[in-house]
C-alpha positions as CSV (number, residue, x, y, z in Angstrom):
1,X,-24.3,-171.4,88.5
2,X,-26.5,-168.8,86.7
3,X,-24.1,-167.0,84.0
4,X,-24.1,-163.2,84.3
5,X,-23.7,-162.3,80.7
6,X,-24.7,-158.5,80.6
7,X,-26.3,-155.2,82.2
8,X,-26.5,-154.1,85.4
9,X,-25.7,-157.3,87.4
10,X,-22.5,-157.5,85.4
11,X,-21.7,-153.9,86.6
12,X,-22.4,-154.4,89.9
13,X,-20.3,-157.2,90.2
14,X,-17.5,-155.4,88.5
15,X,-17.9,-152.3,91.1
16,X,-17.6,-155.1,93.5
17,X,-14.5,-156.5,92.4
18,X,-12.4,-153.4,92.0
19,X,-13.9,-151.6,95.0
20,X,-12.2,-155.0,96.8
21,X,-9.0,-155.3,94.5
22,X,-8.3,-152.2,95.7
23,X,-9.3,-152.3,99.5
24,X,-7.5,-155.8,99.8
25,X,-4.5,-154.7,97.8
26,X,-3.9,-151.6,100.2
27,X,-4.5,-153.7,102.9
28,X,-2.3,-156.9,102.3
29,X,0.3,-155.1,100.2
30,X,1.1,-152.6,103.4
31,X,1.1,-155.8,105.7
32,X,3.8,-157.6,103.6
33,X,5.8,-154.2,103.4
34,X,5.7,-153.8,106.9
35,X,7.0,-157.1,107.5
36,X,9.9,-157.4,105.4
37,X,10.8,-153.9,107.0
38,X,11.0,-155.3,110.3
39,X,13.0,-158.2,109.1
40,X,10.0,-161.3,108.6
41,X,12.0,-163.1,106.2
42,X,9.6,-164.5,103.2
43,X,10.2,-167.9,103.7
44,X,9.2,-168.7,106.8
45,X,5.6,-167.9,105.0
46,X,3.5,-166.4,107.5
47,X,1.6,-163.2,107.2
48,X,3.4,-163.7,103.1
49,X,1.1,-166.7,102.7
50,X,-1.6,-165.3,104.6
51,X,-1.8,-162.0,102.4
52,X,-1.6,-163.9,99.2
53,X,-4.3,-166.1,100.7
54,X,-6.9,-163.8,101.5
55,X,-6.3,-161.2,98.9
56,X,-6.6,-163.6,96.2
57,X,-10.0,-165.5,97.7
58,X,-11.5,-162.4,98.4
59,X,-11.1,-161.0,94.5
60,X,-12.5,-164.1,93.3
61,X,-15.0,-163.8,95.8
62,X,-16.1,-160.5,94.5
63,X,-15.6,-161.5,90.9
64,X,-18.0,-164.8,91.6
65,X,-15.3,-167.1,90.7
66,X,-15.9,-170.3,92.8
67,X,-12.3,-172.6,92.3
68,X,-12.6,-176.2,92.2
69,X,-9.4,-178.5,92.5
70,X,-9.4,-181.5,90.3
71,X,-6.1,-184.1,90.9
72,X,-5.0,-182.6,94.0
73,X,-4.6,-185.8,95.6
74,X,-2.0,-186.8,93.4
75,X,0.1,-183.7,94.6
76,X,3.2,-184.8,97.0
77,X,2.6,-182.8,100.4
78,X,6.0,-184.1,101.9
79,X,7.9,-182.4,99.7
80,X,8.2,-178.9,97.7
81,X,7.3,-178.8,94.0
82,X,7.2,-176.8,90.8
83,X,3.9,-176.4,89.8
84,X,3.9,-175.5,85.6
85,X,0.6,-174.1,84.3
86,X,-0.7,-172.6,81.4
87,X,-1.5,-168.5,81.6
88,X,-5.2,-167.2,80.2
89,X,-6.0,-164.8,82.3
90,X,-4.7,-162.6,85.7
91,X,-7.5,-165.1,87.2
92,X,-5.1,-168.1,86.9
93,X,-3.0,-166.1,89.2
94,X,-5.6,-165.6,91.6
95,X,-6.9,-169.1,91.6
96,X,-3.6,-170.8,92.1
97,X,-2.5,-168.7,95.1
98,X,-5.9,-169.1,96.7
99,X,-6.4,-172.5,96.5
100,X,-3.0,-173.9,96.3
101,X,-2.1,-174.8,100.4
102,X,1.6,-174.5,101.7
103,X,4.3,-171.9,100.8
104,X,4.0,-170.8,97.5
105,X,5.8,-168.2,95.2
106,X,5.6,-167.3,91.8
107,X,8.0,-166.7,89.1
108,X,6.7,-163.5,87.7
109,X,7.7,-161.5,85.0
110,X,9.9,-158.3,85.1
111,X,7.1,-156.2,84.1
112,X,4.3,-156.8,87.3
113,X,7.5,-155.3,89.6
114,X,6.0,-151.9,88.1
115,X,2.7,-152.3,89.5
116,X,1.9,-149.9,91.9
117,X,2.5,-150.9,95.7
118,X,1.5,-154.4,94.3
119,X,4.9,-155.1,92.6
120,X,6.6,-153.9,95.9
121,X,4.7,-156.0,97.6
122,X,5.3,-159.0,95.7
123,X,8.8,-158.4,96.0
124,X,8.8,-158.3,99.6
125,X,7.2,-162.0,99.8
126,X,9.9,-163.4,98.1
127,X,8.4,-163.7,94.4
128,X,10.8,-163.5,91.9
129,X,10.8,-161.1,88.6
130,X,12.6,-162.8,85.8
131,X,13.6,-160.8,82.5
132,X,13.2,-163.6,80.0
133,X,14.8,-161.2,77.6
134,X,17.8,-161.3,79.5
135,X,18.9,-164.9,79.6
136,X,22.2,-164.4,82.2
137,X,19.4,-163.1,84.1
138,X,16.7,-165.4,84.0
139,X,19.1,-168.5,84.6
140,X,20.4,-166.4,87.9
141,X,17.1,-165.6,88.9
142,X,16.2,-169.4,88.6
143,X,19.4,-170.9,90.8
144,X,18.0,-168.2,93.5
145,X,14.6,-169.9,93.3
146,X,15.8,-173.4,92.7
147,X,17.5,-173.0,96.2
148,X,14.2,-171.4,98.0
149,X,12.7,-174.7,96.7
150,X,15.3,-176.9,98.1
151,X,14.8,-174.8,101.4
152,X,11.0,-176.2,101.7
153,X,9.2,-173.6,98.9
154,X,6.9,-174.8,96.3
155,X,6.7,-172.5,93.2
156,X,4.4,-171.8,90.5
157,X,5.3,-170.9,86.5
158,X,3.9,-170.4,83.9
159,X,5.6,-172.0,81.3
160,X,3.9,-170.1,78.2
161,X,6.3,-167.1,78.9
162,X,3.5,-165.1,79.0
163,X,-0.5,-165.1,79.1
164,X,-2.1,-166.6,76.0
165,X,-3.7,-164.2,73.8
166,X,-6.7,-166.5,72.3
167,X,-7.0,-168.9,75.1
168,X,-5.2,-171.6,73.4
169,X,-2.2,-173.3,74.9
170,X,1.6,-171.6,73.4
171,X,4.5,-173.6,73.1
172,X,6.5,-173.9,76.8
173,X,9.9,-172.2,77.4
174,X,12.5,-174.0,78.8
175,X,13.5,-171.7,81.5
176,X,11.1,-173.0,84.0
177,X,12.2,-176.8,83.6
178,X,15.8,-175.5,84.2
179,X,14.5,-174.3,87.7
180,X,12.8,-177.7,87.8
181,X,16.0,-179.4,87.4
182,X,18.2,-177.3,88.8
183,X,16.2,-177.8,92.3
184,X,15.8,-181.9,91.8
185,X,11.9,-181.6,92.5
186,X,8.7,-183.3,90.9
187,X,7.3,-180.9,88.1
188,X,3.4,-180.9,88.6
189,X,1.4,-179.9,85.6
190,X,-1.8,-177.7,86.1
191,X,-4.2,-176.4,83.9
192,X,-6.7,-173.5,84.8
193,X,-9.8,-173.9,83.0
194,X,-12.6,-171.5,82.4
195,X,-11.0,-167.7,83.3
196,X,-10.1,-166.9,79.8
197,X,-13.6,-165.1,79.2
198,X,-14.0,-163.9,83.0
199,X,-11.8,-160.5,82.3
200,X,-11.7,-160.3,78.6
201,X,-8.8,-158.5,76.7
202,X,-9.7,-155.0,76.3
203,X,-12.2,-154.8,78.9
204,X,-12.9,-153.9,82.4
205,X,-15.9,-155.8,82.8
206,X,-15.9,-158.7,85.1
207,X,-17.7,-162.0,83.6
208,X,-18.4,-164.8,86.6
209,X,-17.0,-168.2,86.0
210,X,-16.7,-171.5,87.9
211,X,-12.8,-172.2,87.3
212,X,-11.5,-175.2,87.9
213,X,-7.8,-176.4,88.7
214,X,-6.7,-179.5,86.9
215,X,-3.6,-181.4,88.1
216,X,-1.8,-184.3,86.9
217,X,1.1,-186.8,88.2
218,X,3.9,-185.6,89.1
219,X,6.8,-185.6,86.7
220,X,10.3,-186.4,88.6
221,X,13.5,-184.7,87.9
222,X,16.3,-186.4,90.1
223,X,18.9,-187.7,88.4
224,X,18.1,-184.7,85.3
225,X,20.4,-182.6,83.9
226,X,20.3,-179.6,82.1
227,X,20.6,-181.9,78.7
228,X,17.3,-183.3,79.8
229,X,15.5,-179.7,79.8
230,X,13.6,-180.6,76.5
231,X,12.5,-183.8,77.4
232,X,11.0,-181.9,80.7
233,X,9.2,-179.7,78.7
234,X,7.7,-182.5,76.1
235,X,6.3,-184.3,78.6
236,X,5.2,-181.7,80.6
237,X,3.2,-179.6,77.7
238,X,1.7,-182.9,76.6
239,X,0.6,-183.7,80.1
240,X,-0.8,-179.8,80.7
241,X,-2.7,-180.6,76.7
242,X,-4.2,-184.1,78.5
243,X,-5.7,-181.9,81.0
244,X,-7.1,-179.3,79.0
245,X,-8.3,-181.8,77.2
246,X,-10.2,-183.5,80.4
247,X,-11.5,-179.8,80.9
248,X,-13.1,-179.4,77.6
249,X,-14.5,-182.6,78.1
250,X,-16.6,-181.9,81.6
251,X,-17.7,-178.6,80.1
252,X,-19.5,-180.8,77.2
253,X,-20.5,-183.1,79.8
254,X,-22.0,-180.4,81.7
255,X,-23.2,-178.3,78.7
256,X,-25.7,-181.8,77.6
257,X,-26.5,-181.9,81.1
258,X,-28.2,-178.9,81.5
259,X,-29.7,-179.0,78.0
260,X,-31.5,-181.9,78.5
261,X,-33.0,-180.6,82.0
């Protein structure tokens, strides 16, 4: 895919993308509003996983983010799980409720409820604002979940606490393995590669990227207890490392490839 690095194909695309985030996010936000007014309840999915759906594919459409999935086969689809993946970029977001199938919700945090009609919206699916600050909180907020996730509903966190500054993977909480536990269901680790530089820090200019979704084996939790919660999260960031790993190791792959075209 031909990078665009610069001038006025990088503006156009960006005119492109927030003309759409913000035509899609009237759009879909008001649909889930209307729907929880009228008593759709979130997790029956429906129209919830349908807005998600579209509104995120058609950003990454307009961005010129193409998603790949890499592992998915290794995903259970008989069963709900919590999906733990590292946080670059508001692009990992997208990609993960595009392209993940099923029911999914997120575990955001306290501050996206803020966002204009988008937070509302969010709330009205059934995603979940955690304070992390708060810890009473956060542990309530996860029991809520957990039970959601018992009741059929995979969910995605991200495990950093919050999105990476640099790029580079942060050490994991352990709130999110709590949930983990809590519900009794297969952690999958996932690793979004390539959408750190799409929307760089500090600026409003979108940057096309392939990104690609990397997920490993499943890590079980029955029989776990809240005294395992650190062993969760050891295996878990070393498994999410192995795949960012794998990801630097295609794009060097790929990178020879083309230079010796």
């Amino acid at each position: 895919m031909r990078r665009e690095d610069g001038g006025v194909a990088v503006i156009l695309r960006t005119l492109l993308y927030y003309l759409t985030l913000i035509t899609f996010t009237v759009y879909w936000a008001t649909a889930c509003i209307v729907a929880a007014f009228l008593g759709v309840k979130h997790r029956t999915g429906g129209v919830y996983d349908q807005a998600a759906r579209e509104w995120s594919r058609a950003l990454l459409r307009a961005a010129g983010c193409p998603v790949r999935l890499a592992g998915f086969e290794k995903v259970p689809s008989d069963r709900p799980v919590v999906y733990v993946s590292n946080h670059q970029s508001w692009f990992d977001i997208l990609a993960l409720a595009g392209w993940i199938p099923g029911t999914l919700r997120f575990v955001a945090k306290k501050e996206m409820a803020s966002i204009p009609l988008l937070g509302r919206a969010m709330k009205a699916a059934g995603h979940i604002y955690v304070d992390r600050a708060n810890r009473a909180q956060a542990l309530e907020a996860y029991e809520e979940v957990a039970g959601w996730i018992r009741d059929g509903l995979s969910t995605v966190v991200f495990a950093e606490g919050t999105r990476s500054r640099t790029g580079e993977l942060q050490p994991f909480k352990k709130g999110p393995f709590v949930l983990a536990i809590a519900a009794q269901v297969p952690v999958v680790p996932v690793y979004c590669a390539n959408t750190f530089d799409i929307l760089p820090k500090a600026s409003l200019l979108i940057h096309p990227r392939p990104i690609t979704l990397y997920f490993d084996d499943p890590i079980p939790t029955e029989g776990m207890t809240y005294e395992d919660r650190s062993e969760l999260v050891t295996r878990s960031q070393a498994a999410v490392e192995r795949l960012r790993d794998r990801a630097r190791e295609d794009l060097r792959s790929k990178t020879q490839k083309e230079m010796t075209v």
